[in-house]
N, C-alpha and C positions, 0 to 999 in steps of 0.2 A: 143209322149211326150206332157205334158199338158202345156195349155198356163198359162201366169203368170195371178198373182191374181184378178178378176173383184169387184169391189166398192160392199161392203156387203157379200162376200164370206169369207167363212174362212176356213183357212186349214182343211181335212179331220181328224179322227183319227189315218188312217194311214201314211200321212203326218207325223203328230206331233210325232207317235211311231218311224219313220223312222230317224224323226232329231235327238231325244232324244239316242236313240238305235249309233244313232252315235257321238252325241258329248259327253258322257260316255266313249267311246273308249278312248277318249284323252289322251295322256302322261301328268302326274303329279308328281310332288315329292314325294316321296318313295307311289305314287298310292293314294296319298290321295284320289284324286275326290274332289277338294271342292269346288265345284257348284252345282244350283239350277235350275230353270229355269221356268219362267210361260209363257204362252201363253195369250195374250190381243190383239183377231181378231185376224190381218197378223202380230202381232210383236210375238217376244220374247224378254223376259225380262231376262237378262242374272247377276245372285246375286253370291256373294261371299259366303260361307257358315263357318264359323267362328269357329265352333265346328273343323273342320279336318283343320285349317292352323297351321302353325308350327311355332312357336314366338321364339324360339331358333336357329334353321338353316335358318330359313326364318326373321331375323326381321322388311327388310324394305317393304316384302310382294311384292318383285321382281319375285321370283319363282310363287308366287299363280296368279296375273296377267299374267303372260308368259303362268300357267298352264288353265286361264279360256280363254286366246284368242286362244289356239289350241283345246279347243272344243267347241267355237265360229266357229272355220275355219272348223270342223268335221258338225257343224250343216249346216252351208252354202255350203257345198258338196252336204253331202244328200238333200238339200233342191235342187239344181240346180240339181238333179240326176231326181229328179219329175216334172222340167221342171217349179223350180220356183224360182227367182230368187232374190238376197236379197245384202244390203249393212248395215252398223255397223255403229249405233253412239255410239261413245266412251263418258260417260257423267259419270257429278260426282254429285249427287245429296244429299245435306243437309240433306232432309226429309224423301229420303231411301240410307242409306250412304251401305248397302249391293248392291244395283244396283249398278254396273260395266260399262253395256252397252245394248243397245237395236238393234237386229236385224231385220232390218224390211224388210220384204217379199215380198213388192211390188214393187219392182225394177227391172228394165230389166232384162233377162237372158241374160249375157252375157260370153266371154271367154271357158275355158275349165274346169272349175271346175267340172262338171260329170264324165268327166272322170279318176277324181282320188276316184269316190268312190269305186269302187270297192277293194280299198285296204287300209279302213280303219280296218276293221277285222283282215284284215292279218298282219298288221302294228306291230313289235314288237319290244320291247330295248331285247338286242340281247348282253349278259354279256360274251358269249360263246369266243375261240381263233376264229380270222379271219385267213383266206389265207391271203401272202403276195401279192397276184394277185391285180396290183393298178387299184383303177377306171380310165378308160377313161375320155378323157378331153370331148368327147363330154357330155357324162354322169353328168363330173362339169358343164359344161355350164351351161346344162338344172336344174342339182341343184339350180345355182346361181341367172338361172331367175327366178326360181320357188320362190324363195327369195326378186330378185327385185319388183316381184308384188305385193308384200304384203309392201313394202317400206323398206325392210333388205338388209344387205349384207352379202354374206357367203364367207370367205377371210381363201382360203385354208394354213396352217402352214406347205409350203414345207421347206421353209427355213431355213436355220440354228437357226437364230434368233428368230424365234417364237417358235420353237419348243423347244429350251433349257429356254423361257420365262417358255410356258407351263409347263415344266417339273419342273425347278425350283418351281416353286409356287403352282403346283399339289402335291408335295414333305411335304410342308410347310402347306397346307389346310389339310392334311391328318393328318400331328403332332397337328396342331390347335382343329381337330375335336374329335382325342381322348384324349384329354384333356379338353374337353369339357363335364360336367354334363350334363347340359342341353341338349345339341344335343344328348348323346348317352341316354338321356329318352325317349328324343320324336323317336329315332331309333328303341328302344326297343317296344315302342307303335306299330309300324306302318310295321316293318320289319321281317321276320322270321316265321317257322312253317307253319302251313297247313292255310290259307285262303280263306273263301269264296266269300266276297264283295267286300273286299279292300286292300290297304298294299300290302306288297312283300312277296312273299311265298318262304320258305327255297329253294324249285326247283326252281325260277328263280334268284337265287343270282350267277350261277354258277362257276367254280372251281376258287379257287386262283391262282396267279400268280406265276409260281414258279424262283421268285427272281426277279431283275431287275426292271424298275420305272416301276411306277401305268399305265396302259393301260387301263382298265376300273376301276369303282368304288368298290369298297368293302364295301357292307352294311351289313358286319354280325355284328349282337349285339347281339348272345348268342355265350358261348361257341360251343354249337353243330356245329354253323355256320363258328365258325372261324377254325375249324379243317375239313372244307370241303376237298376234294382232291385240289393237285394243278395240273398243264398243263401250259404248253409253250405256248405261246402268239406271235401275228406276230412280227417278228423282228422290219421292218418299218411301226408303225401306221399312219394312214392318218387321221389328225385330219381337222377341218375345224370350226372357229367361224361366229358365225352368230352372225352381230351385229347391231347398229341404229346408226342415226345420234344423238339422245336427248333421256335423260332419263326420269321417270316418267312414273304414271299409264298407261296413254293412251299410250307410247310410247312402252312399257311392254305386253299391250295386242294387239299393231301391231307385236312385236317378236315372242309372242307366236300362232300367223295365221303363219308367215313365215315360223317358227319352223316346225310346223306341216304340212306345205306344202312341206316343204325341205324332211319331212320325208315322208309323204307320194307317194312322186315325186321317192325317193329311192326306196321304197317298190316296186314301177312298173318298176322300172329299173332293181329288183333284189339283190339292193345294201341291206344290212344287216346296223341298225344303232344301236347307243347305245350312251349316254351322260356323261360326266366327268366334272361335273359343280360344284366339291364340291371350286376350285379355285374360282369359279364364285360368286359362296354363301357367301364368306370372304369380305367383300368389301375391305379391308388394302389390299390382292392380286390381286382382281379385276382387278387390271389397270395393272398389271406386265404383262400381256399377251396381254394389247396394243402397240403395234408397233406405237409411233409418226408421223413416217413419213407413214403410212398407210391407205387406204381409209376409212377403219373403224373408228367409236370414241367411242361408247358404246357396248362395250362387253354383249351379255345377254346369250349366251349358250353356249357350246365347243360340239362338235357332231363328233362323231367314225365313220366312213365310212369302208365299207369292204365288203368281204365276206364271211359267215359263216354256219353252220350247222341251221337249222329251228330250233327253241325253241315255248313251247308253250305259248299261253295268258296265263295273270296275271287277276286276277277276278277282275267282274264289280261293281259296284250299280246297282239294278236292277232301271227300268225307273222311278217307281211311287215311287220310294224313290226320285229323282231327282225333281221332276216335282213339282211345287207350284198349289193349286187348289183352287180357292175364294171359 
């Protein structure tokens, strides 16, 4: 393993393909991808890309933050994977109001981030039925820390009460959504049919639910999509939110490192994941699925835990579409 970065060096080319190649992977809303990314010496420069955000499902631009700090947390894997080690300033800058944040490369290698790279590839939203088989508590634990380090909490909905919150309000975001213009254009953009770069491709929407409340999301917006097959669904979902203490950008793009560690953390445990965050997206339903008296206060994702049949990847951006070059 190599040591961390010396005064005047700068990452290799394979380096920078290696980070880039990884934080591309990341989970995004219906697959945007909408990040950028420049290299200046040991930083990166981590931009919002404005063209693929979603002003209709997304308006307060919670989702696209959540989606640029998991592959933030994709880029600082790979980068600890090469034995270099990195910390995030979260910054908001007037003069380039696309900059989000800067990862800079010259920081201890610390903790175990290496060891979750090997499962950013294999890492997939996974729309398929689960086995009723419940994860292990040990397995949450290691979720939950996996969570704490990033500064989240992941506060499982065994309970009655959370779960008839979720339910209700997942009910309600679903009536909201198809009644909605706007969200089912930007759906129609971004969802459906054969895809090469981006977006959700008709194969990963899989089948519908046949009756009974929403378990996963249903993103069909063609005809073709809504007459997919249906299939039986686990009886008991194991949902779990991951959430913050305070809201806002910065606090948006610590969710979405959490997020992606929580998921990736799954991935090596086996666990199959997949997200139901159209509640999440509403902010009037938002808060129905916080529990008052619960350690959580800021809800930022709802996340499917299980296990299920292998599905394949959803298509990427290639690197030199991502990458910013002076």
């Amino acid at each position: 393993m190599r040591e961390t970065m010396r005064p005047g060096a700068e990452p290799t080319d394979a380096d920078r393909d290696a980070m880039l190649r990884a934080a591309v992977a990341a989970p995004s809303m219906h697959n945007t991808q909408p990040w950028r990314f420049r290299f200046a010496g040991w930083e990166v420069e981590v931009y919002r890309d404005r063209e693929r955000e979603l002003p209709a499902e997304d308006p307060s631009r919670r989702m696209l933050y959540v989606s640029l700090g998991a592959a933030i947390f994709n880029l600082r894997v790979a980068a600890a994977a090469r034995g270099i080690g990195s910390q995030v300033r979260h910054l908001m800058d007037q003069r380039r109001p696309d900059l989000v944040a800067v990862v800079e490369l010259d920081a201890p290698l610390t903790g175990a981030m290496a060891g979750l790279a090997p499962y950013i590839l294999q890492r997939r939203t996974n729309r398929e039925p689960f086995s009723d088989e419940r994860v292990p508590d040990q397995v949450r634990a290691e979720l939950g820390l996996r969570a704490r380090i990033e500064g989240a909490v992941l506060q499982w909905l065994d309970r009655p009460p959370g779960q008839w919150w979720l339910q209700m309000a997942t009910n309600e975001a679903v009536d909201a959504d198809d009644g909605d213009r706007g969200r089912s254009a930007e759906r129609r953009r971004w969802v459906g049919g054969d895809r090469a770069y981006d977006g959700v491709p008709s194969s990963a929407l899989g089948p519908r639910i046949a009756g009974g409340n929403p378990v996963v999301r249903d993103l069909a917006a063609t005809e073709a999509d809504e007459s997919r097959p249906v299939a039986d669904f686990e009886r008991a979902p194991q949902f779990a939110v991951l959430a913050t203490r305070y809201d806002g950008p910065i606090e948006w793009l610590r969710a979405g490192q959490a997020l992606e560690g929580v998921l990736l953390e799954a991935t090596a445990q086996g666990v199959s994941t997949s997200l139901l965050n159209q509640v999440i997206e509403h902010e009037g339903l938002r808060w129905q699925i916080n529990d008052p008296l619960g350690p959580w206060q800021r809800p930022q994702t709802v996340i499917r835990f299980g296990y299920g049949r292998p599905v394949p990847p959803t298509p990427r951006r290639p690197i030199a579409d991502v990458l910013i070059r002076d």
